[in-house]
Each structure stands twice: as structure tokens, then as C-alpha cells.
C-alpha positions in Angstrom: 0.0 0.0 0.0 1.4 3.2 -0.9 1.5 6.0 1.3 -2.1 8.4 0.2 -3.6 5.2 0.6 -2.4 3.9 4.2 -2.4 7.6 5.2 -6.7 8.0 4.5 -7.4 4.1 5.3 -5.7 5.1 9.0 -7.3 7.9 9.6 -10.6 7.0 8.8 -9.6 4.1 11.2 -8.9 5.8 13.8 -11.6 8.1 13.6 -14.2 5.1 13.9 -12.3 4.2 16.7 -12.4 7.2 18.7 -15.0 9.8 17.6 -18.0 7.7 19.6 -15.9 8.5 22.4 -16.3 12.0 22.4 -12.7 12.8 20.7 -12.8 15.0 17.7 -10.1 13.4 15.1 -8.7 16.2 12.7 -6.3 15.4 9.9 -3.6 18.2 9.2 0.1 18.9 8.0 1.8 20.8 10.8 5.2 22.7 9.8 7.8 21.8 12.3 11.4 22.9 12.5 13.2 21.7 9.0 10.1 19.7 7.9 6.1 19.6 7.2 4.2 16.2 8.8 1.2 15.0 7.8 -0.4 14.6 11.2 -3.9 13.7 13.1 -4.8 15.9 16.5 -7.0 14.2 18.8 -9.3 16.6 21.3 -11.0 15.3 23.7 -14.6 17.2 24.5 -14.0 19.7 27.9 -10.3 19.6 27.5 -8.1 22.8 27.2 -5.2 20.5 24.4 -4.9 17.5 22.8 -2.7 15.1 21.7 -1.0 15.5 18.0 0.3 11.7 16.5 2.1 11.7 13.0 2.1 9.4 10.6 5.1 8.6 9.2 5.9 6.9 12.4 3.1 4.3 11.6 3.4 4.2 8.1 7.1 3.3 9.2 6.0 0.4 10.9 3.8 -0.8 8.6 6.5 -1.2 5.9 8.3 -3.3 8.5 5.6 -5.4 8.7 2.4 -4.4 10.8 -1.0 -4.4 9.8 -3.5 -1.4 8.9 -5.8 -2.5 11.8 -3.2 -3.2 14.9 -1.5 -0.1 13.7 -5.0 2.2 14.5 -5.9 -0.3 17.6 -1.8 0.5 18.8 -2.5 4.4 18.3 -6.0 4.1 20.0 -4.3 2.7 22.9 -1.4 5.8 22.7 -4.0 8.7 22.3 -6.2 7.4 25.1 -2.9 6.8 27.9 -1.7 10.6 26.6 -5.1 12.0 27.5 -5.5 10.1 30.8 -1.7 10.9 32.1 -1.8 14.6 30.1 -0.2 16.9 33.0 -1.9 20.4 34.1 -1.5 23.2 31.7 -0.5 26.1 33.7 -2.8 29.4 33.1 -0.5 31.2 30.2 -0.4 35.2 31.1 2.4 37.8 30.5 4.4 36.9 33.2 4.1 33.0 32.9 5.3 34.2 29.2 8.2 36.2 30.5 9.6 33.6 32.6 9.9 30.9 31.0 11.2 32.2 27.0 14.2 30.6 26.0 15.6 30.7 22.8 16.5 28.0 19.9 18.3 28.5 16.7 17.1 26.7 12.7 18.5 26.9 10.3 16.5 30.0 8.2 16.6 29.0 4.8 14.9 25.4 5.0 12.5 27.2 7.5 11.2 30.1 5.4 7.0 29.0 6.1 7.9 28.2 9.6 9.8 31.7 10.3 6.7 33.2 8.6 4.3 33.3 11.5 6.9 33.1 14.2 8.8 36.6 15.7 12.7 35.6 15.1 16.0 37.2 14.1 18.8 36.7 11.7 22.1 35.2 12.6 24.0 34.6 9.5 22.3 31.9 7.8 20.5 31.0 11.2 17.4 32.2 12.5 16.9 32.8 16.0 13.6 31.5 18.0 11.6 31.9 21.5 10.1 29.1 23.0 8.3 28.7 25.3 8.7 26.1 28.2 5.9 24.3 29.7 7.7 21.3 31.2 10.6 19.3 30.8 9.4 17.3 27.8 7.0 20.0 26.2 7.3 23.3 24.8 5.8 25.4 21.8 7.1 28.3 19.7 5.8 31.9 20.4 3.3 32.5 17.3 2.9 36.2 15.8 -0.6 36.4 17.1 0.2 35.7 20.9 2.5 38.8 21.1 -0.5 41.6 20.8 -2.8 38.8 23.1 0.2 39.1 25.6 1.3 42.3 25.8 4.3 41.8 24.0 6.1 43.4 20.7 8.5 41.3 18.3 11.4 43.3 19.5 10.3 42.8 23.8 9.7 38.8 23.6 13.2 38.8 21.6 14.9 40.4 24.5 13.1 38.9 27.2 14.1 35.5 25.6 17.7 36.9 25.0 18.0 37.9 28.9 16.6 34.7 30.0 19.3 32.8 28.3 22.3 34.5 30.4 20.6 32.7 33.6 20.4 28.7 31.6 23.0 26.5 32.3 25.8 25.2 29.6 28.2 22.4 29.4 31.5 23.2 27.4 33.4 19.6 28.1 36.6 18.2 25.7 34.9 15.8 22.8 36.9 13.3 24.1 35.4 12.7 27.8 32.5 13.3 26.2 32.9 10.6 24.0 34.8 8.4 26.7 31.0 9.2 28.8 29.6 6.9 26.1 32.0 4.3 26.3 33.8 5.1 23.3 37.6 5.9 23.0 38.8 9.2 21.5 42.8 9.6 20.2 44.2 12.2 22.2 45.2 15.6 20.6 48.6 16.1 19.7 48.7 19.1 20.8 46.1 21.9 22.3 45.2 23.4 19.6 43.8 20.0 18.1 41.1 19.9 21.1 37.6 19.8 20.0 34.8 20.9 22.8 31.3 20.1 22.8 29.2 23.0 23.9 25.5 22.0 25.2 22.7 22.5 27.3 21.9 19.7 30.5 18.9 18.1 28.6 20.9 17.9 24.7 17.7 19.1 23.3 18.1 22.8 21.5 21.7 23.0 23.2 23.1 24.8 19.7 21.2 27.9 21.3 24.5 28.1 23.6 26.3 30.3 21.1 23.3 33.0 22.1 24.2 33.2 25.7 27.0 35.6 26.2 27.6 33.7 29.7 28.4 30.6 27.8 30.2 31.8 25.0 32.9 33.7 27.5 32.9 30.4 29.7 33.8 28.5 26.7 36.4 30.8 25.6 38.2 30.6 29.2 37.9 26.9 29.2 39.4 26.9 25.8 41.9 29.5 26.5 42.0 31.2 23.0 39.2 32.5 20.5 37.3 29.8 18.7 35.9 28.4 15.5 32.3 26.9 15.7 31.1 23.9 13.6 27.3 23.6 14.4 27.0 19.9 14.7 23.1 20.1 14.6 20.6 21.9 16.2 21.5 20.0 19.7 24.8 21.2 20.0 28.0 23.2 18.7 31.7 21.8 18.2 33.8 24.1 19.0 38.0 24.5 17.8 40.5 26.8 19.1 41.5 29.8 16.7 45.4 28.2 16.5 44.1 24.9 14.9 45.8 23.9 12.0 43.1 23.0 10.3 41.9 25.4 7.4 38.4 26.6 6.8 38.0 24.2 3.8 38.9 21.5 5.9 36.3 22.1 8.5 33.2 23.1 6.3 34.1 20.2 4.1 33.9 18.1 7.7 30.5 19.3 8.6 28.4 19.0 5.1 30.0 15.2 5.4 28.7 15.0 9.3 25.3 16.8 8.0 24.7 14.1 5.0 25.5 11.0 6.8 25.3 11.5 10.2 22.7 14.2 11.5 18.8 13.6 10.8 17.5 16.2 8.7 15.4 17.2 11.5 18.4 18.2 13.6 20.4 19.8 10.5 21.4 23.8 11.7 23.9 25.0 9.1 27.0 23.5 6.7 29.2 26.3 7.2 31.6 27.3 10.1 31.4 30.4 12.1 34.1 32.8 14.1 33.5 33.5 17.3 35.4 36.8 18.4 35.5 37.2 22.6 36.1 41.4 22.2 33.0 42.2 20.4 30.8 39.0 21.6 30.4 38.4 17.6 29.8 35.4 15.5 30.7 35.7 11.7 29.9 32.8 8.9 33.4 31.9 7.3 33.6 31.1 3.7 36.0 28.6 2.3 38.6 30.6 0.0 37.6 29.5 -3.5 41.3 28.7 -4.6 42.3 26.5 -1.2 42.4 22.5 -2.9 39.7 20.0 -1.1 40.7 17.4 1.4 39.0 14.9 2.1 38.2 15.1 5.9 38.8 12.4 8.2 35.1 12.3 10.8 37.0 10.6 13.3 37.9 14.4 14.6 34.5 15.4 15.6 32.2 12.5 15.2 30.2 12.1 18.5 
């Protein structure tokens, strides 16, 4: 069965199976960060959200094997445990708003519909975005048409987010303990200036957002002891490489669009170029390979995590 065709046999499953219990079943494509899903919402009659499933993750299963109808009797049985364990939603107000923006960075060019209804600014070829956190597994993007309903302009929810960052926490660790933290085995540098760090957020969800927070970026710089260039290894964290490495600009760009191809899901891709970090000014400038510098072929061993 090809895709169309599971996609409208499932949901008109699943709608048999859950609209005589009061649960209104609503087919939609929903743009997320570096993708559009085709996706069903589930909303339960009295409640303030529902629950949002997509489909690729059945339709997944079904080429693996799985039939149509334990695939809509598994997803009945997901929907209804979401709805029954679905925590409190606090009351959302200016000041719930306020204190819990945070900030996340895409990359803008893939994201040009998302961007369109969402307040954001330009960093290079990223784009930068406030979130807003709800708990420790759920969070949405601030939409246009909250900032009037809230009490906010583009320009106030931007800083707001920009300030809350400065008080998040960061971890700027060597690659290789954090490679040795999963067991594996990293060949030590020859010298200092070979190091590659890992700069992250606690949860590794959204920890690329690091290079926003002025805190973070100095912290790294000290820990590094010199300037640094930053490879965005996805949009869950950065690799960072002290100014004195010996590796050129070529080299390193040429290393991420590898890493980005075969290693990171498109989901999580941020950017395929490298950036400049400079500690005096607090900037970050997209470098550009030089046109005439000869391709090497990179060896991922130096920043594979």
C-alpha cells in the first residue's frame, strides 16, 4: 500500500475508533522545524489540548511489517494513555510568558514558512527563536498572534528571551570525555590546539542555542583558552575549535556537510558552514571557504560524536 492510501485508510480508522468517544479526530500537515508532517490531532470534548500523533511513524511500521488494523488499535491505545496521564497546563499570562522564553536557533533558509508566523531574528544563515517552556518534555514556539494577546512586541519577547538565556546553564566539556562518557575511545590531541569541545545545554535538546548566551560563550572561551571556530554539529549542540588549529576553513566546512549528509537527521540539521567566534566584540561571523584552497577529504573521526 502506498502512502495516500495507508495515510486516509488510518485515519478514517482511527476516527471510527475514537469519535464515539467524544474525541474529535482532525487530519492536518503541521510545519515543524526543517520539515512539514502529515499529522492527526486528537481533542478530547471539555479539555483545554490535545494530543498530536504523526504518521510517518506508523506508516514506518507498517513497511516493517504491521498491519492497517493493529496499527489504529496501537494508536488508539497511545492517544487514550496521553489523554489520561496529560499533565496540568499552567494558566498562560504575560508573566508565565516572560519567565519561561528561552531561545533555539534553525537553520532559516529550510525554515522560510515556519519563520513566517513566528517573531525571530537573523544570525547569519540562522534564524533565531523563542520558545516557550511548559515542562521538561513540552514546549511550543511563540506564534505572531500571541505577542498583541500578551502584551508583548517582536522586539520585547526577543529580548526577554535573550535575557533569559544568560541565567540557563551550559556544558563546554573536551569531545573526548564526552565521547569516553559513552564508552567510546577518543585519540588524544597532539597538541592543544587540536582539542575539539562540545558546547551543550543539561537536557541535549536545543543545546546549539548556547552560542546565544554571552555567559556561555565567554565560559567556553576561558575553558578553551584562545578565540574559537564553531562547527554547528546540529541543532542540539555546537563543536567548537581553538583559533590556533591547524586546520583550514576548507577543511572544517568540508567536515560538517559530510557529518550533516551521513550522520545528522535532517530534523536536527542547523547549518553547513563554520562560524568565528570573536571574545572582544561577543560576535559570530559565517566563514567562507577561500575559493582557490584544494579540497581534502576530511577524516570524521575528529568530531564524530
Amino acid at each position: 500500500m502506498q502512502y495516500e492510501d495507508f495515510k486516509e485508510r488510518f485515519t478514517h480508522g482511527i476516527k471510527q475508533l475514537l469519535e464515539s468517544s467524544g474525541i474529535e479526530v482532525i487530519p492536518q500537515e503541521i510545519t515543524k522545524v526543517n520539515q512539514r508532517l502529515d499529522a492527526i490531532s486528537f481533542h478530547p470534548e471539555g479539555k483545554p489540548v490535545g494530543v498530536v500523533m504523526y504518521l510517518k511513524d506508523f506508516y514506518e511500521k507498517y513497511e516493517d511489517g504491521a498491519d492497517l488494523y493493529s496499527l489504529t488499535r496501537e494508536a488508539e491505545d497511545i492517544v487514550s494513555e496521553r489523554i489520561r496521564n496529560a499533565p496540568d497546563i499552567p494558566s498562560f499570562s504575560h508573566d508565565y510568558i516572560l519567565n519561561h522564553l528561552y531561545l533555539t536557533v534553525v537553520n532559516a533558509d529550510m525554515n522560510r514558512d515556519y519563520l513566517s508566523g513566528i517573531p525571530h531574528e537573523i544570525l547569519e544563515d540562522m534564524a533565531v527563536v523563542p520558545r516557550v517552556k511548559v515542562s521538561e518534555e513540552a514546549s511550543f514556539a511563540v506564534k505572531n498572534e500571541m505577542l498583541t494577546h500578551y502584551g508583548f512586541s517582536r522586539e520585547g519577547i526577543l529580548q526577554a528571551a535573550h535575557d533569559n538565556m544568560e541565567t540557563q546553564e551550559f556544558i563546554c566539556n573536551e569531545l573526548g570525555a564526552v565521547l569516553m562518557g559513552f564508552g567510546m575511545s577518543s585519540p588524544d590531541p597532539v597538541s592543544p590546539s587540536d582539542s575539539v569541545y562540545v558546547l551543550t545545554n543539561p537536557s541535549g535538546v536545543d543545546g546549539a542555542a548556547a552560542i546565544l548566551s554571552d555567559k556561555a560563550m565567554h565560559e567556553a572561551r576561558d575553558k578553551i583558552g584562545e578565540d574559537f571556530l564553531i562547527l554547528p554539529s546540529s541543532r542540539h549542540e555546537v563543536l567548537l575549535v581553538p583559533r590556533s588549529s591547524q586546520m583550514s576553513v576548507r577543511e572544517l566546512t568540508d567536515m560538517v556537510r559530510e557529518v550533516n549528509r551521513t550522520v545528522v537527521d535532517p530534523q536536527d540539521l542547523l547549518s553547513d558552514h563554520v562560524y568565528r567566534y570573536n571574545s572582544r566584540s561577543g560576535s559570530i561571523k559565517m566563514l567562507e571557504p577561500k575559493v582557490d584552497t584544494p579540497e581534502k577529504k576530511p577524516s570524521l573521526s575528529a568530531i564524530l560524536m
